[in-house]
C-alpha atoms as an extended CHARMM CRD file, in Angstrom:
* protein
*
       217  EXT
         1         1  UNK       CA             23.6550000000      -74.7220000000       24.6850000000  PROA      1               0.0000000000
         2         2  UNK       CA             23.7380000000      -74.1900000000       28.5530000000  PROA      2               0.0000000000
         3         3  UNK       CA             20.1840000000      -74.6320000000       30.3190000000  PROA      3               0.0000000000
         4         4  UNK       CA             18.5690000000      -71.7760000000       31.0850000000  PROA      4               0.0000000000
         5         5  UNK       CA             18.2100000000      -71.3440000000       34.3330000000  PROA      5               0.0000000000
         6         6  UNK       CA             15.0380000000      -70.4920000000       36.3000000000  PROA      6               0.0000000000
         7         7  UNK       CA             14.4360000000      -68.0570000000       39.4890000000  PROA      7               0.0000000000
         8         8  UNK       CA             11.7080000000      -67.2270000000       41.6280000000  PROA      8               0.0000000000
         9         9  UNK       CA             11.2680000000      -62.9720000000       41.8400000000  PROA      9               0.0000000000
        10        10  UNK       CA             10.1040000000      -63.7320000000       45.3550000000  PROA      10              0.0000000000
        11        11  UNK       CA             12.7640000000      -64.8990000000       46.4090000000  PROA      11              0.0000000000
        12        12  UNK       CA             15.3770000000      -62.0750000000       45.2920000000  PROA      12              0.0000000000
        13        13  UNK       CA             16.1170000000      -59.7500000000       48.0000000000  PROA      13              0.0000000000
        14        14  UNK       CA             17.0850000000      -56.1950000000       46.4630000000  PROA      14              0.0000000000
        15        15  UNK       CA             20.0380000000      -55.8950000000       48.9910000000  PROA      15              0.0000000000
        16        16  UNK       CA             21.8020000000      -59.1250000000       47.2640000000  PROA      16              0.0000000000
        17        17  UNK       CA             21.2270000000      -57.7960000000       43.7850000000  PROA      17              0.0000000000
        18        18  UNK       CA             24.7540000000      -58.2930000000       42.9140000000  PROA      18              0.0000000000
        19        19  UNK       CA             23.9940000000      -61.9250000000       43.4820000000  PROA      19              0.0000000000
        20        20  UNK       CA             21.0460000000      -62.1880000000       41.0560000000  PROA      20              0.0000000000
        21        21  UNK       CA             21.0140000000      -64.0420000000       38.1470000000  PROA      21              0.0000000000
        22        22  UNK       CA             22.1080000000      -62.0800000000       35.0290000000  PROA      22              0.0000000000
        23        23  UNK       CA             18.5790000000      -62.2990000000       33.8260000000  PROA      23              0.0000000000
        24        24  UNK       CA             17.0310000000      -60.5580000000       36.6020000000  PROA      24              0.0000000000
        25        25  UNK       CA             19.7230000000      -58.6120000000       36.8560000000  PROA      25              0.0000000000
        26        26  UNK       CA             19.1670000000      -57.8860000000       32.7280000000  PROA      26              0.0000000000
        27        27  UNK       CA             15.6570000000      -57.6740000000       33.2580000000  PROA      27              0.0000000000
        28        28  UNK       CA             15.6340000000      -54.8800000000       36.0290000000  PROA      28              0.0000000000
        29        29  UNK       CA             18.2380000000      -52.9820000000       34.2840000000  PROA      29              0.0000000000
        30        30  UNK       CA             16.0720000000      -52.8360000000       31.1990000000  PROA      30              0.0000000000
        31        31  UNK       CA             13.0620000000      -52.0870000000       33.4560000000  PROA      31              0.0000000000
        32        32  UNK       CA             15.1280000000      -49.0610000000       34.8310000000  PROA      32              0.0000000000
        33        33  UNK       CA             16.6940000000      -47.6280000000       31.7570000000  PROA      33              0.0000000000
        34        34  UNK       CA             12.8500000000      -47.2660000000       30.2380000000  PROA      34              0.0000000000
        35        35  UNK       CA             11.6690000000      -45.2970000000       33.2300000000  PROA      35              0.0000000000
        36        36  UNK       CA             14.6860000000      -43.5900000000       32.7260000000  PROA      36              0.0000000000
        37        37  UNK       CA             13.8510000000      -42.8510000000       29.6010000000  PROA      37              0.0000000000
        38        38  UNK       CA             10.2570000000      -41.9730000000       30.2180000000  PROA      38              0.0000000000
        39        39  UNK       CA             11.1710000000      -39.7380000000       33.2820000000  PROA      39              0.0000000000
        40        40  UNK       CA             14.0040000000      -37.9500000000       30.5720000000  PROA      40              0.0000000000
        41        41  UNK       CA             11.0470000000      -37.1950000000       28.4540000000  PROA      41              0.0000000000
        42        42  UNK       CA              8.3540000000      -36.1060000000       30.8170000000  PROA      42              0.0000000000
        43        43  UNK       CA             10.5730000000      -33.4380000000       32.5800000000  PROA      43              0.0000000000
        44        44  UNK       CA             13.2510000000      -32.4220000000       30.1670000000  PROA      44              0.0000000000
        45        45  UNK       CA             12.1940000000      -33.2790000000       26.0110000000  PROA      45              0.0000000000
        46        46  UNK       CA              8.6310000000      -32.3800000000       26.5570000000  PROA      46              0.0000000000
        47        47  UNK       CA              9.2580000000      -28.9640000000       28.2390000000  PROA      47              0.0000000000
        48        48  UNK       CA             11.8320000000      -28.6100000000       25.3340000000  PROA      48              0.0000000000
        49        49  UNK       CA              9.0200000000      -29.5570000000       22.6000000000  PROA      49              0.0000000000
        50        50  UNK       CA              6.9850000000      -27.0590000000       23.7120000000  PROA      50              0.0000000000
        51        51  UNK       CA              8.7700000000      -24.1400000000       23.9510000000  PROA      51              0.0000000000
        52        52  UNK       CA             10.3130000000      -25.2950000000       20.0120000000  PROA      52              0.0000000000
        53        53  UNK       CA              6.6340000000      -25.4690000000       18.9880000000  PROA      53              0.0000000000
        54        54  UNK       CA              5.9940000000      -21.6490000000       20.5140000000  PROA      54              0.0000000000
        55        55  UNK       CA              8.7260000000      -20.9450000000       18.9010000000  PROA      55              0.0000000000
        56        56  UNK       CA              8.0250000000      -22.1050000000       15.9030000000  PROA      56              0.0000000000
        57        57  UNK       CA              4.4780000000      -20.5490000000       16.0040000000  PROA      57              0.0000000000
        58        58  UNK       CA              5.9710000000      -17.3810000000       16.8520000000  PROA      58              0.0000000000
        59        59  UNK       CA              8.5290000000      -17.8370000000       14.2130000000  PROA      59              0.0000000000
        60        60  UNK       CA              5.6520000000      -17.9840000000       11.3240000000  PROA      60              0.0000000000
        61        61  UNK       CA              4.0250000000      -15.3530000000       13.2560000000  PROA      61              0.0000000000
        62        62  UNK       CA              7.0060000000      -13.2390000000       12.3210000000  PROA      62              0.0000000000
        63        63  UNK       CA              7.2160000000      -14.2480000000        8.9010000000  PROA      63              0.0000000000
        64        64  UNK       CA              3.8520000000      -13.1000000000        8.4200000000  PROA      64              0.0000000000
        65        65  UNK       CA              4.5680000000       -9.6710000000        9.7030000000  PROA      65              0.0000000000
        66        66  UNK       CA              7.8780000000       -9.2520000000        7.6930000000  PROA      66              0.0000000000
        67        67  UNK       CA              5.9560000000      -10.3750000000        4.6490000000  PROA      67              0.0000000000
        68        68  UNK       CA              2.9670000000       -7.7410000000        5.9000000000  PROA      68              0.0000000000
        69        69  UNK       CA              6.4050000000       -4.8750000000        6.4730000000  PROA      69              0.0000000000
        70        70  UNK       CA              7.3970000000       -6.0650000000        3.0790000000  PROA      70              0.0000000000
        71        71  UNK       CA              4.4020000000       -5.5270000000        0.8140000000  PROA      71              0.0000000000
        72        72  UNK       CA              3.5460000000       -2.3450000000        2.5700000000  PROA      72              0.0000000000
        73        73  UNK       CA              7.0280000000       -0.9620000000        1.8070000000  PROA      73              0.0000000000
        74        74  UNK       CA              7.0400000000       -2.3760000000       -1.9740000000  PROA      74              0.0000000000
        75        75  UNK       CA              3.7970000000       -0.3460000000       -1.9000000000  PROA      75              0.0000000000
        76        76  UNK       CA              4.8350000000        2.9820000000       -0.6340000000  PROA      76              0.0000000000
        77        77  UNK       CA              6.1580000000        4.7120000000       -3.6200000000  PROA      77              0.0000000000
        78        78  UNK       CA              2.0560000000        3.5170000000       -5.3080000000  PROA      78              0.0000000000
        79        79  UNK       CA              0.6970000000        5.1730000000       -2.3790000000  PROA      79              0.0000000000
        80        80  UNK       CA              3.2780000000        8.5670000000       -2.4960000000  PROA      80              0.0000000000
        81        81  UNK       CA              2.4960000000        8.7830000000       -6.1120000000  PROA      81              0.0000000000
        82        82  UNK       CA             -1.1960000000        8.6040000000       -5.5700000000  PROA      82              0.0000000000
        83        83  UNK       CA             -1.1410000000       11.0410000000       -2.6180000000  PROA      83              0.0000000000
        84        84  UNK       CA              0.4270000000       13.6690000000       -5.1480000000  PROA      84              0.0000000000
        85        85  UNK       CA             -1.6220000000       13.0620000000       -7.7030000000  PROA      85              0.0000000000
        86        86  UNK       CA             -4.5150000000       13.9870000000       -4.7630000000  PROA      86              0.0000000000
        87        87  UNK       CA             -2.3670000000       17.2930000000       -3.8040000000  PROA      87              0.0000000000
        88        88  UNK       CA             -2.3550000000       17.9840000000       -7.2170000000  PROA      88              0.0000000000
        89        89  UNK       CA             -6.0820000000       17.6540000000       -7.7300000000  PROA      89              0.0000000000
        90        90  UNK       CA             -6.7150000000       19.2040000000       -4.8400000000  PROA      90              0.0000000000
        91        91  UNK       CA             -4.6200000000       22.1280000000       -5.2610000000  PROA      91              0.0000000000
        92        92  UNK       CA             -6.2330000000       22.5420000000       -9.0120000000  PROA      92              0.0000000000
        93        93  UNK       CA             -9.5160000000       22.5130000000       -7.4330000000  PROA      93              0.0000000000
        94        94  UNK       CA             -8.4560000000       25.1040000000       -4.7560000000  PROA      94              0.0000000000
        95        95  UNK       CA             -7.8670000000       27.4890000000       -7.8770000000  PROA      95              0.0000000000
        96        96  UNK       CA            -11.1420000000       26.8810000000       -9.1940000000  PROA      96              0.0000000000
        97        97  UNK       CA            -12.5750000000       28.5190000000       -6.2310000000  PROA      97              0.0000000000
        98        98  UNK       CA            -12.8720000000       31.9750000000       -6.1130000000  PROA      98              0.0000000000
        99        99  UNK       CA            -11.8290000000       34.1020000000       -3.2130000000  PROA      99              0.0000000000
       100       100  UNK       CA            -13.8380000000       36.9680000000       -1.7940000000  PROA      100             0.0000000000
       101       101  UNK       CA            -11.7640000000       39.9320000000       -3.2280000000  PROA      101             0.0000000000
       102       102  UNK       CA            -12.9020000000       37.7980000000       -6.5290000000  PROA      102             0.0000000000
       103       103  UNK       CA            -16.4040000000       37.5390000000       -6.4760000000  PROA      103             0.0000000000
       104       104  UNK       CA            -17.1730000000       40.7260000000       -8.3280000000  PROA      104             0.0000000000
       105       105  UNK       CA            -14.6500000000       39.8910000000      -11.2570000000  PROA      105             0.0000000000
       106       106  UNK       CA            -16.6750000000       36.6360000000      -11.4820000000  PROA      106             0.0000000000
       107       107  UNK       CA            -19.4180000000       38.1040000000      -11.4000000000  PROA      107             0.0000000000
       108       108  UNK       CA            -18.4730000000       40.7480000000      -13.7460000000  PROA      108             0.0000000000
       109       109  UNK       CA            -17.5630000000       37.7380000000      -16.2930000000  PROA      109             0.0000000000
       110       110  UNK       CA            -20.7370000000       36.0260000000      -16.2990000000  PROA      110             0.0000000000
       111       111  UNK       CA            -22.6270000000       39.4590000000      -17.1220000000  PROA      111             0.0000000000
       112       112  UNK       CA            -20.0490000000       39.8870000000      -19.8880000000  PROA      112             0.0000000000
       113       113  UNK       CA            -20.5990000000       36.4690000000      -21.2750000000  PROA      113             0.0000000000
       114       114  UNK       CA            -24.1700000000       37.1230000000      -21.5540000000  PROA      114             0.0000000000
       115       115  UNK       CA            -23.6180000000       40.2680000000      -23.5640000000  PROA      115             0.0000000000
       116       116  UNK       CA            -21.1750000000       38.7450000000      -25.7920000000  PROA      116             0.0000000000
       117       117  UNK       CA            -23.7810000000       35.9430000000      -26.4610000000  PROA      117             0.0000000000
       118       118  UNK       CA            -26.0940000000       38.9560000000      -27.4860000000  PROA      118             0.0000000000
       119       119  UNK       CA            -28.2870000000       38.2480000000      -24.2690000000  PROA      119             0.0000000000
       120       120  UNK       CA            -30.1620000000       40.8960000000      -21.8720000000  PROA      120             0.0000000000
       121       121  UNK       CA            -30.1230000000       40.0790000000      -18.5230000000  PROA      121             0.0000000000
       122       122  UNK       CA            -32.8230000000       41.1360000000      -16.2130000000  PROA      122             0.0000000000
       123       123  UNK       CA            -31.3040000000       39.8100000000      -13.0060000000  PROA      123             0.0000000000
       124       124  UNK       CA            -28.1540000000       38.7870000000      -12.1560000000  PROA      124             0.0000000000
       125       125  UNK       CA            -26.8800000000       39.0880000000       -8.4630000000  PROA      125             0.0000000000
       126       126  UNK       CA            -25.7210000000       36.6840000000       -5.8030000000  PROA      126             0.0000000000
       127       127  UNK       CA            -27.9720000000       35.3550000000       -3.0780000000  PROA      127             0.0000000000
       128       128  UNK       CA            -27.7950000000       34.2960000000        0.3850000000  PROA      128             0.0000000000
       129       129  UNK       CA            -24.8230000000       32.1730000000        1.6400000000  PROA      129             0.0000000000
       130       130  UNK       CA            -25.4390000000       28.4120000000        2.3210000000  PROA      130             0.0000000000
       131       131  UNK       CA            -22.7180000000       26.6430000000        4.7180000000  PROA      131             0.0000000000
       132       132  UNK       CA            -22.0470000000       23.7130000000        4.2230000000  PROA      132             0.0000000000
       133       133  UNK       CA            -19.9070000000       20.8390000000        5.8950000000  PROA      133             0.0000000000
       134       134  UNK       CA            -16.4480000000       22.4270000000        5.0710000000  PROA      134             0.0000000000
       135       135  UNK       CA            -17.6750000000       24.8970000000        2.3390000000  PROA      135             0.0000000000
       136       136  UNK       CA            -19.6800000000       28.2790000000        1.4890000000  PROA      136             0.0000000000
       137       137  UNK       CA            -22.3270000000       28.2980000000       -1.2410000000  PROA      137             0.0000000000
       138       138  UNK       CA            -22.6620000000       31.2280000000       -2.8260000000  PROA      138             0.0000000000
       139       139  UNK       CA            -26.2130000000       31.1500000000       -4.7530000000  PROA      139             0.0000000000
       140       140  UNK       CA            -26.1370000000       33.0780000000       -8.3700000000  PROA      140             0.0000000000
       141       141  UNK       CA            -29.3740000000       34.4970000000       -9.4610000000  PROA      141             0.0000000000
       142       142  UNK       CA            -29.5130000000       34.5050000000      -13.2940000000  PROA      142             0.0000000000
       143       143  UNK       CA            -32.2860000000       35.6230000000      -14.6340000000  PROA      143             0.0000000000
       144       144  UNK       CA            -32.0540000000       36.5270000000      -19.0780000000  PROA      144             0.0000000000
       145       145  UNK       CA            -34.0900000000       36.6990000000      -22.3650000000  PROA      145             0.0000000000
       146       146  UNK       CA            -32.4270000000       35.2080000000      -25.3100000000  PROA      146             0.0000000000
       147       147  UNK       CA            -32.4270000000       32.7230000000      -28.4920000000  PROA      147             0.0000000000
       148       148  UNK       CA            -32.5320000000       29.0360000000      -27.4920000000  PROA      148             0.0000000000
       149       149  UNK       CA            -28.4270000000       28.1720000000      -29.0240000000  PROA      149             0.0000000000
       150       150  UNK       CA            -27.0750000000       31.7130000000      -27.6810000000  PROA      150             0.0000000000
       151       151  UNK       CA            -28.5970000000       30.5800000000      -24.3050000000  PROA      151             0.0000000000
       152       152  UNK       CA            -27.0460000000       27.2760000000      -24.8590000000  PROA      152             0.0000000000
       153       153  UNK       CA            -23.5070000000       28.7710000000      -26.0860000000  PROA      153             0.0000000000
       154       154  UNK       CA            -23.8780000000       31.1680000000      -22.7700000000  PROA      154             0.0000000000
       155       155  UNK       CA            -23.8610000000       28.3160000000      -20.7080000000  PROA      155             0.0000000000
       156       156  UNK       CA            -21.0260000000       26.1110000000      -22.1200000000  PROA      156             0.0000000000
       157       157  UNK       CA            -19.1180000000       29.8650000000      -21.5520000000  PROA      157             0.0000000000
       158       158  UNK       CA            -20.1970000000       29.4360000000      -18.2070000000  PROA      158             0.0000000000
       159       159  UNK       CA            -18.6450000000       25.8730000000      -17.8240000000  PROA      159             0.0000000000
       160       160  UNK       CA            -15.1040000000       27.0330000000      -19.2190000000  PROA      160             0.0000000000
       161       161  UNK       CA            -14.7200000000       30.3210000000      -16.4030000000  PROA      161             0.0000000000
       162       162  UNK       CA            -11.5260000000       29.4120000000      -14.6530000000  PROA      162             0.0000000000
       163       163  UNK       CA            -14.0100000000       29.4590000000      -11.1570000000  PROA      163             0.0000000000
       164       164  UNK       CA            -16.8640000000       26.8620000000      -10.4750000000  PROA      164             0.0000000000
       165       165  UNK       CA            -19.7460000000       27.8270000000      -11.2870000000  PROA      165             0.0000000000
       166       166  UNK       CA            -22.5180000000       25.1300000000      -11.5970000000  PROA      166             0.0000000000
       167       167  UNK       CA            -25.6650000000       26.1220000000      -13.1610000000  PROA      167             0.0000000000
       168       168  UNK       CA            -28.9490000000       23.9230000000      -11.3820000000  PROA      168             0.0000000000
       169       169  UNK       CA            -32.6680000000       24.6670000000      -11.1440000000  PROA      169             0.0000000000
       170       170  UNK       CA            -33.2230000000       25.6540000000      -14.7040000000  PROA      170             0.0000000000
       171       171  UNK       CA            -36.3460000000       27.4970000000      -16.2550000000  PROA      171             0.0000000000
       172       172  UNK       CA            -37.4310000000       28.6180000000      -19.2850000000  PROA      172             0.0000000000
       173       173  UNK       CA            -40.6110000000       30.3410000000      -21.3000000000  PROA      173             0.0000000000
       174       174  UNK       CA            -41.2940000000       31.8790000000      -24.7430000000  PROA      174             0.0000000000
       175       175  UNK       CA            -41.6310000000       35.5340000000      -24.0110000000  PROA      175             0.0000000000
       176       176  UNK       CA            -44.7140000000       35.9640000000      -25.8260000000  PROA      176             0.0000000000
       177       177  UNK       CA            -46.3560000000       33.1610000000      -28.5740000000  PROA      177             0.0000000000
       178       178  UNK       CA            -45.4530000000       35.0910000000      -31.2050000000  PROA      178             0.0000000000
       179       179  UNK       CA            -41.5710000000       35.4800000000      -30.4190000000  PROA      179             0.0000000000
       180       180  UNK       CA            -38.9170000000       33.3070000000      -30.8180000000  PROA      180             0.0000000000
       181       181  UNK       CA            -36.9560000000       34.8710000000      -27.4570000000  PROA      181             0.0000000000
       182       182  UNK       CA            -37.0100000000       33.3160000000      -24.5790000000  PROA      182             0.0000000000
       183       183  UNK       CA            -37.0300000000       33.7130000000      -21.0960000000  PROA      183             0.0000000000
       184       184  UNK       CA            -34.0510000000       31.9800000000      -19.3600000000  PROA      184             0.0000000000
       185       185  UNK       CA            -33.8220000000       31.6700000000      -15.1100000000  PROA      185             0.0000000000
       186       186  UNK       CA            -31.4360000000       29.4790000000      -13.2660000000  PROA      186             0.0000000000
       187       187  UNK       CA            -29.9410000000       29.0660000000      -10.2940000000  PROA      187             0.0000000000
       188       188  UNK       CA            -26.0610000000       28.7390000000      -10.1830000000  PROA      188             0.0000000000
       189       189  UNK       CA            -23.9170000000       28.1020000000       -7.3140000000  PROA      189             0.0000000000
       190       190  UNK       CA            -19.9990000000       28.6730000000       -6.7600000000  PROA      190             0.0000000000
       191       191  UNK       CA            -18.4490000000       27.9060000000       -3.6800000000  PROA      191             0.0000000000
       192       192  UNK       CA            -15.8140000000       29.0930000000       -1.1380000000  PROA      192             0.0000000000
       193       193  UNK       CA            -14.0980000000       27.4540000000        1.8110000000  PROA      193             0.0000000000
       194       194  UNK       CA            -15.6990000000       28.4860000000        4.8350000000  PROA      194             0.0000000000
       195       195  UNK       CA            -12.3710000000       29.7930000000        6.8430000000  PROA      195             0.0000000000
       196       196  UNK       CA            -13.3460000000       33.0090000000        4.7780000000  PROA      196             0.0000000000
       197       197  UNK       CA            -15.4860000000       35.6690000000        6.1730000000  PROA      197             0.0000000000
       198       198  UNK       CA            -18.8040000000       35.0880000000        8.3470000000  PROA      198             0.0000000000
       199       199  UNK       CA            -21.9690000000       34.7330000000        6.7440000000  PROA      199             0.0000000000
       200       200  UNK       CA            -23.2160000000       38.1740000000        7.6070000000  PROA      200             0.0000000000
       201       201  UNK       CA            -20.2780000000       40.2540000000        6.0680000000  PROA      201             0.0000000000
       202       202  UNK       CA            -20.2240000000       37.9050000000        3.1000000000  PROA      202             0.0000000000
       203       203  UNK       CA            -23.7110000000       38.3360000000        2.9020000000  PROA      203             0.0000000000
       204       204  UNK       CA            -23.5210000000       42.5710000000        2.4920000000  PROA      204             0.0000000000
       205       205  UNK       CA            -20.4490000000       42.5910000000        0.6840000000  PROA      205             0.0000000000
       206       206  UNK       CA            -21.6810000000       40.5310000000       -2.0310000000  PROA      206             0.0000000000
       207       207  UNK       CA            -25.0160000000       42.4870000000       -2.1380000000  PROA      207             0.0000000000
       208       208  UNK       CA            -22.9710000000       45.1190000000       -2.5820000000  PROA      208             0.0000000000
       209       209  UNK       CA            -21.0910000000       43.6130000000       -5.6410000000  PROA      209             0.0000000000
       210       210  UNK       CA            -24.1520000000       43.2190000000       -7.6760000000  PROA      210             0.0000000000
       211       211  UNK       CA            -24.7770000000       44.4020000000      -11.0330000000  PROA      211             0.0000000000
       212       212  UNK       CA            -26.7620000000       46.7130000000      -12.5390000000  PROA      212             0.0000000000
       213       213  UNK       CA            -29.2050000000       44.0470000000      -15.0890000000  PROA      213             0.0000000000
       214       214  UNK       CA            -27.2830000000       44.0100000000      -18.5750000000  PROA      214             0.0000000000
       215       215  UNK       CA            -24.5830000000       46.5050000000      -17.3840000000  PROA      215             0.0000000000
       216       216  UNK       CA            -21.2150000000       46.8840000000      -18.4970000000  PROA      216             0.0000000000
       217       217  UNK       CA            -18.8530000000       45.3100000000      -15.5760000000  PROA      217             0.0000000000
């Protein structure tokens, strides 16, 4: 094996490089290739890595919202369903309120209810109009002597009228100690959407409408 031969660095001149021995000559060229290297990756892969890993973030990003798009379209024929089933219910409920060429038919039904149910009504009329956030509230003013089940079999009548009518506020008294009639008051309520007439005219019309107490409709 040859003897490997020594050199001082100080005494290489760059301008004679060709002359060097091959280890320096090895020795720089390894030197240079790895700040090659290094430069290659400071201004060219890094750049590159970074835009890959926005890319990548934005690529999940987009995944997310596909799979977001995705669910919310496997769910739209769920959420059509349930917004008919509301139109549906909604439209049921608009039938259940009465309009104002109505009221006197309604009221006209609950006096004949009471008759039927053998009862004598001493008032029965509608009272002032109460607006509310998107509704009317027409007050009822029952007022009727009766047995305690005819009452009771008045009132579940009451529930099964194709209009509202909730019965609140109730009252009742024997009529004397001796009798077995009573004396029946509540205070029932139907309602109305308030895009019908003012308050005033709804106010006389339904006055108006009234009953005689325990007369035929």
């Amino acid at each position: 094996m040859a003897e490997q031969q020594s050199f001082d660095w100080q005494e290489l001149e760059l301008d004679e490089m060709a002359y060097w021995p091959r280890q320096a000559q090895v020795a720089v060229f390894l030197v240079l290739f790895g700040l090659a290297q290094l430069l290659g990756f400071w201004f060219y892969l890094d750049p590159k890595l970074v835009l890959l890993e926005q890319q990548k973030h934005q690529e999940r990003a987009l995944k997310m919202i596909l799979a977001e798009k995705a669910n919310q379209a496997a769910a739209l024929p769920k959420v059509q369903s349930q917004l008919d089933e509301l139109n549906r219910r909604y439209s049921a409920l608009l039938r259940q309120l009465p309009e104002q060429k109505e009221l006197a038919t309604l009221l006209a039904a609950v006096n004949e209810q009471g008759m039927r149910h053998n009862l004598t009504f001493t008032r029965i009329d509608w009272g002032e109009v109460e607006p509310l956030e998107t509704l009317n509230r027409l007050p009822l003013n029952i007022e009727l002597t009766g047995r305690y089940h005819d009452i009771g079999r008045f009132s579940e009548a009451i529930a099964r009228l194709p209009r509202i009518i909730t019965l609140n506020d109730v009252t009742w008294q024997r009529v004397s100690n001796e009798s077995q009639m009573l004396h029946f008051r509540v205070d029932a309520h139907t309602y109305q959407f308030r895009a019908e007439p003012s308050r005033d005219s709804l106010s006389k019309k339904t006055k108006q409408q009234a009953l005689p107490y325990g007369g035929e409709p």
